[in-house]
C-alpha positions in Angstrom: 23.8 -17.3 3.6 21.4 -18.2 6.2 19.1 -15.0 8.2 21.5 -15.6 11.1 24.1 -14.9 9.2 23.4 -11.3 7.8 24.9 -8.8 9.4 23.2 -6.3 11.5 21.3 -3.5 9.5 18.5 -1.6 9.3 15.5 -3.5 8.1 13.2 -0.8 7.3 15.0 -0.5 4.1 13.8 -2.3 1.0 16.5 -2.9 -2.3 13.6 -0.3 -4.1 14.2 1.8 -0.9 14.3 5.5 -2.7 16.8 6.8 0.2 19.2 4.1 -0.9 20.0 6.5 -4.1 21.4 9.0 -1.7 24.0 6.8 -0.1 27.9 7.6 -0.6 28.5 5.3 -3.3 32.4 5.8 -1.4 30.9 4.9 1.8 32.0 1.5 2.9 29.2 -0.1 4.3 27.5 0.2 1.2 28.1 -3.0 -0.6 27.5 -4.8 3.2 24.1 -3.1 3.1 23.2 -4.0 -0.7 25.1 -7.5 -0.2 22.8 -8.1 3.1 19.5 -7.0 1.4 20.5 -8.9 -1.5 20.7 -12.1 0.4 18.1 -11.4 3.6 15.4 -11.1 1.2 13.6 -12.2 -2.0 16.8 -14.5 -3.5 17.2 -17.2 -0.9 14.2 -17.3 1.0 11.7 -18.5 -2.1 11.9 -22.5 -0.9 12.6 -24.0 2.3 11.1 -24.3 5.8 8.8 -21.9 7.6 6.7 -22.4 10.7 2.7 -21.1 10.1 0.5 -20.3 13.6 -3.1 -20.1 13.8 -5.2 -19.9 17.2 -8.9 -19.3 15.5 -11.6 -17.8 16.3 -13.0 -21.0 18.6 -10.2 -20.5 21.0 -9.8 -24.1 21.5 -5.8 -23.7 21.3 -2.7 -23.0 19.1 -2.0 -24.7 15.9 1.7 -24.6 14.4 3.4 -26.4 11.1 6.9 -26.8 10.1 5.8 -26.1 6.1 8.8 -27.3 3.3 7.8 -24.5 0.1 9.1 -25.9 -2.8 10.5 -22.9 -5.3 8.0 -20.2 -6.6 9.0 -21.0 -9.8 7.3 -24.5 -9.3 3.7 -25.2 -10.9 2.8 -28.3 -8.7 2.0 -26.8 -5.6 1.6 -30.6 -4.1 5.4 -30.6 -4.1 4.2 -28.6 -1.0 4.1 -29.6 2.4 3.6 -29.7 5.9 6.6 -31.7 7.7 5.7 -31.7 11.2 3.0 -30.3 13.5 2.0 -29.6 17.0 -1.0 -28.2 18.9 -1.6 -27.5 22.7 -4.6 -25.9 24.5 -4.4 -22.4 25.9 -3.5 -22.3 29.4 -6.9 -21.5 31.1 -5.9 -18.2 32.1 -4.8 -16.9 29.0 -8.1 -18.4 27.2 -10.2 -16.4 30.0 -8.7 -13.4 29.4 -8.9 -13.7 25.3 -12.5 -14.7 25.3 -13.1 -11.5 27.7 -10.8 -9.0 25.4 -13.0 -10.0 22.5 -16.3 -8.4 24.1 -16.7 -4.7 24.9 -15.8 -4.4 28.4 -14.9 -7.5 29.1 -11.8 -7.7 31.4 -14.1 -5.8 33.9 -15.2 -9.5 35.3 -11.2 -10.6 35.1 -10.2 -10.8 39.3 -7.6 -13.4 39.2 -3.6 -12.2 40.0 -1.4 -12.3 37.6 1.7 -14.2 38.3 5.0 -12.5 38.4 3.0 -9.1 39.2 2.6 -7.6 42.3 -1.4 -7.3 43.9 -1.2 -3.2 43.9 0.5 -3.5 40.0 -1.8 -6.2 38.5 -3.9 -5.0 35.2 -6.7 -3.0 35.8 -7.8 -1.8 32.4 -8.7 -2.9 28.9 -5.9 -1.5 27.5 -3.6 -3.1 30.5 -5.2 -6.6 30.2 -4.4 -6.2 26.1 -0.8 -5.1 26.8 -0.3 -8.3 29.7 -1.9 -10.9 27.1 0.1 -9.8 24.3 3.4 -11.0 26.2 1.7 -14.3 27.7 0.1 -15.1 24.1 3.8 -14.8 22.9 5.6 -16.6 25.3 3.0 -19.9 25.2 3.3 -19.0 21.0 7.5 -19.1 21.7 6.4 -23.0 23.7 5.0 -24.2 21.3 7.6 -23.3 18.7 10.2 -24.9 20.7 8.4 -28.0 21.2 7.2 -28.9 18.1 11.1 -27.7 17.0 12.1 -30.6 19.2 9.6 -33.0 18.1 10.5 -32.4 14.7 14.4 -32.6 15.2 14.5 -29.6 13.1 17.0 -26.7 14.6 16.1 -22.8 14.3 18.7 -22.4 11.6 16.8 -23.8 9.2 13.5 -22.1 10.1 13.2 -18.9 7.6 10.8 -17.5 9.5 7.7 -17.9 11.2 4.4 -16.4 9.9 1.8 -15.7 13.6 -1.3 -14.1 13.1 -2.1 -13.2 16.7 -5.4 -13.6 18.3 -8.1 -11.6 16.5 -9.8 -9.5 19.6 -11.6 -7.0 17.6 -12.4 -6.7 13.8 -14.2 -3.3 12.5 -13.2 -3.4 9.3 -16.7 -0.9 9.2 -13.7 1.4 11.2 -11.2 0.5 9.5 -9.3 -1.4 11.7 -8.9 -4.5 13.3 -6.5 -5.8 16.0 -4.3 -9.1 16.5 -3.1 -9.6 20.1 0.8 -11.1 20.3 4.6 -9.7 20.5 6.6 -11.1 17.8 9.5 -9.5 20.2 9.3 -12.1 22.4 8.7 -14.8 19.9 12.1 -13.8 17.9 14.0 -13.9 21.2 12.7 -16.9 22.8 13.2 -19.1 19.5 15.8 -17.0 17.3 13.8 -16.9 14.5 12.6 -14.1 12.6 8.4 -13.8 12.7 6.0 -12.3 10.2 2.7 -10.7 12.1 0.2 -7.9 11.4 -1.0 -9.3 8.0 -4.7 -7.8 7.9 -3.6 -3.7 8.5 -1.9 -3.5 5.4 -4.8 -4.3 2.8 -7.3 -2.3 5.1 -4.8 0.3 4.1 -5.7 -0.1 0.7 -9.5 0.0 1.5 -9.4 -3.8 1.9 -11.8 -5.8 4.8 -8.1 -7.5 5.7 -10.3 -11.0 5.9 -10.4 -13.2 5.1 -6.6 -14.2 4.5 -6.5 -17.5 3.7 -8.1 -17.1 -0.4 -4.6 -16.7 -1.8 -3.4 -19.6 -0.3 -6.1 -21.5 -1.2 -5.9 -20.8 -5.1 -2.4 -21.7 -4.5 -3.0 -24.6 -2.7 -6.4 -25.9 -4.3 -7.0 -23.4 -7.6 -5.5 -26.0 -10.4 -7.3 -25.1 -13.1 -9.4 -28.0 -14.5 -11.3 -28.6 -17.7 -15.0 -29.6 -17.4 -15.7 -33.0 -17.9 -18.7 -35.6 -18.3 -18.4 -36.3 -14.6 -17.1 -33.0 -13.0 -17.8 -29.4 -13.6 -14.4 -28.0 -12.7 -15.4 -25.8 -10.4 -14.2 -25.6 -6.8 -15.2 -23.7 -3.4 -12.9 -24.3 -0.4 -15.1 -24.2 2.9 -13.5 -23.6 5.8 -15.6 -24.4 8.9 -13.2 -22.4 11.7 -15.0 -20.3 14.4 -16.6 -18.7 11.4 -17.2 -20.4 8.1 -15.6 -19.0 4.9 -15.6 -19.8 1.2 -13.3 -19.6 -1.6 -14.6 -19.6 -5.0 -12.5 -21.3 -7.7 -14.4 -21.1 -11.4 -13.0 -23.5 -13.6 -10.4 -21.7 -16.1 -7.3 -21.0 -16.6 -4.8 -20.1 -14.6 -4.7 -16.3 -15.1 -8.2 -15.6 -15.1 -8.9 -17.7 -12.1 -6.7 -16.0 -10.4 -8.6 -12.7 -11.5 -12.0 -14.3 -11.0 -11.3 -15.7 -7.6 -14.2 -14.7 -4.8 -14.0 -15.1 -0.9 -15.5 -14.5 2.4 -16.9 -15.3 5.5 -20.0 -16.5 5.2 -20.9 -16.4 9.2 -20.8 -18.4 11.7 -19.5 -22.4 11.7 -18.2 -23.4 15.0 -18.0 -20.3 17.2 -22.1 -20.3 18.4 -21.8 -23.8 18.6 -18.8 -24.3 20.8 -20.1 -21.5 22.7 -23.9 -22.9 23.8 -22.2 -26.3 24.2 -19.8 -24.4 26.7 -22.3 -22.7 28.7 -24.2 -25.7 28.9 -21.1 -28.1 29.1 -21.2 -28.7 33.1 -25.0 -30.1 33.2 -24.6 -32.8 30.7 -25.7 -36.3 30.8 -21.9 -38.1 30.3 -22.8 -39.3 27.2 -23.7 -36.7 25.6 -20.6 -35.1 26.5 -16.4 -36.3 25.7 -15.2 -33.0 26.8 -15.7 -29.2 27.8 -15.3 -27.4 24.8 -17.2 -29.0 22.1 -19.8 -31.1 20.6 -17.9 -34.1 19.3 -19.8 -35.8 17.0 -22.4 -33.6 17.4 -24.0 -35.9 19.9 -25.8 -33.1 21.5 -27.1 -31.2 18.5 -28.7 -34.9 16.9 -30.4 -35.1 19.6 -32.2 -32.1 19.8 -35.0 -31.0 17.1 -34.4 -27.6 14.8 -36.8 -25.2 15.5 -37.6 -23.3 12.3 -39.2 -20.3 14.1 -35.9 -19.8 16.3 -33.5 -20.6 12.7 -35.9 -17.6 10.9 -35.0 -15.4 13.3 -31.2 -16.2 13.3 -31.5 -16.0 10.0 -32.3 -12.5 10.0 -29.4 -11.2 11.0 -28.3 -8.3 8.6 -24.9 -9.7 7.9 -26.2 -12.9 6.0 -27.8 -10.2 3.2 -24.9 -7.7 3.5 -23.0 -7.0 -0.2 -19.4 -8.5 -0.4 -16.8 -8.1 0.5 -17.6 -8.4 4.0 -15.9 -10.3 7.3 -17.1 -11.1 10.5 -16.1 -12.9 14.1 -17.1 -12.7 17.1 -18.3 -8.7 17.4 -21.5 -10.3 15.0 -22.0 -13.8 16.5 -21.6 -14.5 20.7 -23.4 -16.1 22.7 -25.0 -12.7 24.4 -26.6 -11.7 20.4 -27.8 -15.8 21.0 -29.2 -14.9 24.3 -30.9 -11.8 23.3 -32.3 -13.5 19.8 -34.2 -16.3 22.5 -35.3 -13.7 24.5 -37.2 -12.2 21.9 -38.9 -15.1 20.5 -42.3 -15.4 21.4 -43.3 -16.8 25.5 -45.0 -20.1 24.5 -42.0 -21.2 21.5 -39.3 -20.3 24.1 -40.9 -22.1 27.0 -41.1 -25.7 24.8 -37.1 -24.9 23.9 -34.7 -27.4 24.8 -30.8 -26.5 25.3 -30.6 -29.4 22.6 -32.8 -28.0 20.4 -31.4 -24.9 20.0 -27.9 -26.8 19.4 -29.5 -28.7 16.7 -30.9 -24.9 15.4 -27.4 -23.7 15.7 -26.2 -26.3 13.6 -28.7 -25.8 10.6 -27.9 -22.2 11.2 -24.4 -22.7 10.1 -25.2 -25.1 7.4 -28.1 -23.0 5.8 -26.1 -19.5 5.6 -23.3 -21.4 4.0 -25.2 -23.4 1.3 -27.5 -20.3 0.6 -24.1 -18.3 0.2 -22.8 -21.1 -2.1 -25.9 -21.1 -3.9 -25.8 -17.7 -4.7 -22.4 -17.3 -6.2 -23.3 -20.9 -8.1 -26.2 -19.2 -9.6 -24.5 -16.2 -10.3 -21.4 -18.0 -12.3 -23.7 -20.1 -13.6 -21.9 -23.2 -11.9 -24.1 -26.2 -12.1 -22.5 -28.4 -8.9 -18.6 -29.3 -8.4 -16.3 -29.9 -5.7 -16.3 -28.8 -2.1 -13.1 -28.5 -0.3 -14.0 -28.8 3.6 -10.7 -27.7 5.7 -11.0 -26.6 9.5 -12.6 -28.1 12.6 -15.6 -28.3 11.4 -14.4 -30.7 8.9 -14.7 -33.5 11.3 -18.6 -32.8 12.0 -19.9 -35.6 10.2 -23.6 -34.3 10.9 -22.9 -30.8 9.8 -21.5 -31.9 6.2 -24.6 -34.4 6.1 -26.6 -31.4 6.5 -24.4 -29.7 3.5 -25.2 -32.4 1.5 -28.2 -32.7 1.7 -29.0 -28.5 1.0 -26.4 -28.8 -1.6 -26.9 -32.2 -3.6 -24.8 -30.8 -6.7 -21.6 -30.8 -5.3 -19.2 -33.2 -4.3 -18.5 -32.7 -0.7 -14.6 -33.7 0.1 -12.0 -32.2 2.5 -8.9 -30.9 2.5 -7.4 -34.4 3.0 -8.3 -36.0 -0.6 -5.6 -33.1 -1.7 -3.0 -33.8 1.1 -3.8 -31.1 3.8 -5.4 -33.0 6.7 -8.6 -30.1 7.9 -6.7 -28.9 11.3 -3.9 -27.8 10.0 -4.8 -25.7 6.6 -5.0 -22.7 8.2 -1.6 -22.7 10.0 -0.2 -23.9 6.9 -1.6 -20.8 5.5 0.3 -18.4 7.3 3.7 -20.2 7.0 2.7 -19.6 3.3 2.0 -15.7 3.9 4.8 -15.3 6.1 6.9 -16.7 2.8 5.3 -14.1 0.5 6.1 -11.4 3.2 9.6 -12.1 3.3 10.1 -12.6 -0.6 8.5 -9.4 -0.6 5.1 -10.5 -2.5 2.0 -9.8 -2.3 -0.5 -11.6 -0.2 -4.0 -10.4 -0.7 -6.9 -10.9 -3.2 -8.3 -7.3 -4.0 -11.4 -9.2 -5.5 -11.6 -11.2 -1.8 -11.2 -8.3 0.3 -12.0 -5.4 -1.5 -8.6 -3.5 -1.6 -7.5 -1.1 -4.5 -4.5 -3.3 -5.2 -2.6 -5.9 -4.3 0.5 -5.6 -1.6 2.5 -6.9 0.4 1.6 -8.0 3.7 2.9 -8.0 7.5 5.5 -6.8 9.4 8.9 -8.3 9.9 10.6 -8.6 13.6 14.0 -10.1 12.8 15.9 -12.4 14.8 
């Protein structure tokens, strides 16, 4: 029996549900219930399709995957994979108003009307601009769905569900809380498939940072245990170069204790100060140094600039980079204001000689040099002598950044997510289809050692079709 077909019930019931003991046992919607729970969740749901989301912290547009899970029982997790995809850019009003929800105050510069809205009615608030773009994130989320549905000649049926993370707007995990704009209401309705969101407040219930996410599904994905040889270490970090960069420490062992030894988190930022001074300065630029608006392809711009090692000091002070794990970040650390302010401080004549170029090739050694001096660190402190790095996201493709990783790094194998059968893009939506799967089989999803959590549990919340 397919999730369409179970009848209608009350899903905030579990089959460990403690008020399930105090049921008639005569009633006769009891065996419906138990039957429907039975077959809704863990049992059928373990292998199949489900559709993973991302839209990252570089706002550069929404990811989805149609991802085929072959049974948990499996051991080969390459029997694995990712059927169809589809990405589209964020409508330019919904990208203005999530870059401005993700700074303090920020909607207070937002002027244009919202359609469908009358003038005297249109969003006036934070709070209002939150609610609005909550409903337009999930209706372009439901568009997407649908299309890449229809590109993939795959109906709704056989979707199990759909695992959306939302737009990250503001992470205090300092506060304990952090928020992910979207309404999985609309997204069920609009598609008819059930969708797994709010994965990050659960493990911050348990003390956790709720970031980064993606660790599990990277030892799942990646974490193979390998044996040490003449010619490889067996050790393996995953890198992902999103918005912000993040690591995932694989030791080589075995199975079990990698799984116990596994260590993750953001490093700081990859793409997201990047994008951003390439953005601002976007409009002014010589055509060919520049193949579109929202970032540096090739990194044409930042080669031809020179670092400037007084500037890279001084962004390399930033408290974050020395802060104990575990410990997240986004955009609340690293925007372009914090970049503005750090050039303001630097001394007259240095910032005077400062090219927009140069401080693009700075930004890009900034990235590169607090991810190597992370990975040098936990090397030193496994006592890991080199191995493999696994380079997924955007930043994948920046030929000149992973030059610059190689060269800081010259004991490890630089590869990408591709050598294992992941191309880079599409890793992290692939990783939520895989959450959204562990949701809905009722398993747990986080890694206490990654996010400092007292246990593991399961994450998100369910909206059912």
């Amino acid at each position: 029996m397919t999730h369409t077909d179970a009848p209608s019930l009350d899903h905030s019931l579990s089959p460990s549900d403690s008020s399930l003991e105090h049921l008639d046992p005569h009633e006769s919607h009891l065996e419906d219930l138990e039957s429907a729970l039975s077959d809704t969740l863990f049992e059928s749901f373990d292998s199949g399709y489900y559709i993973g989301m991302m839209s990252g912290t570089s706002l550069d547009g929404m990811d989805a995957v149609i991802c085929q899970f072959d049974s948990a029982e499996a051991t080969d997790a390459a029997a694995d994979k990712i059927v169809a995809t589809h990405s589209q850019p964020f409508p330019e009003h919904l990208r203005e108003t999530l870059l401005a929800l993700c700074q303090p105050n920020g909607t207070a510069q937002l002027a244009y009307p919202v359609k469908n809205i009358i003038l005297d009615q249109q969003p006036h608030s934070e709070l209002e601009w939150f609610g609005w773009a909550s409903r337009e994130y999930a209706e372009f989320a439901s568009t997407v769905v649908n299309e890449l549905l229809q590109k993939s000649g795959i109906s709704p049926e056989a979707i199990l569900a759909i695992g959306c993370h939302g737009q990250t707007v503001r992470h205090r995990p300092n506060l304990g809380f952090s928020l992910q704009l979207v309404d999985p209401n609309i997204i069920a309705e609009r598609t008819g498939i059930s969708v797994v969101t709010d994965f990050r407040r659960r493990d911050m219930a348990v003390g956790g940072q709720g970031a980064p996410l993606a660790p599990a599904f990277h030892l799942d994905q990646f974490g193979a245990p390998l044996e040490p040889s003449q010619h490889n270490s067996g050790h393996r970090i995953v890198v992902n170069l999103g918005g912000i960069a993040n690591i995932t420490v694989l030791p080589a062992s075995s199975a079990e204790q990698q799984a116990a030894s596994v260590i993750g988190y953001d490093t700081g930022p990859a793409n997201i100060l990047l994008d951003a001074w390439y953005q601002y300065h976007a409009p002014s630029l010589d055509e060919s140094l520049k193949d579109n608006e929202l970032y540096d392809t090739d990194a044409k711009w930042a080669q031809s600039g020179q670092v400037n090692d007084e500037l890279l000091n001084q962004l390399l002070s930033h408290p974050y980079f020395t802060q104990p794990t575990p410990k997240s970040t986004g955009r609340e650390d690293f925007n372009l204001s914090w970049l503005q302010q750090q050039l303001e401080q630097l001394p007259e004549q240095t910032h005077a000689q400062l090219h927009p170029q140069d401080v693009q090739a700075t930004l890009t050694e900034l990235s590169a040099r607090s991810l190597s001096d992370a990975i040098a660190a936990e090397a030193t402190r496994l006592d890991m002598t080199g191995g493999e790095l696994i380079v997924c996201g955007g930043g994948a493709y920046n030929a000149y950044l992973l030059k610059r990783l190689a060269a800081l790094l010259p004991n490890w194998q630089i590869l990408t997510s591709a050598d294992f059968g992941i191309a880079p893009t599409w890793v992290e939506a692939m990783a939520f289809a895989w959450l959204a799967r562990q949701t809905i089989m009722g398993a747990t999803g986080n890694l206490p050692a990654v996010t400092g959590a007292s246990k593991t549990v399961v994450l998100g919340q369910v909206c059912f079709a």
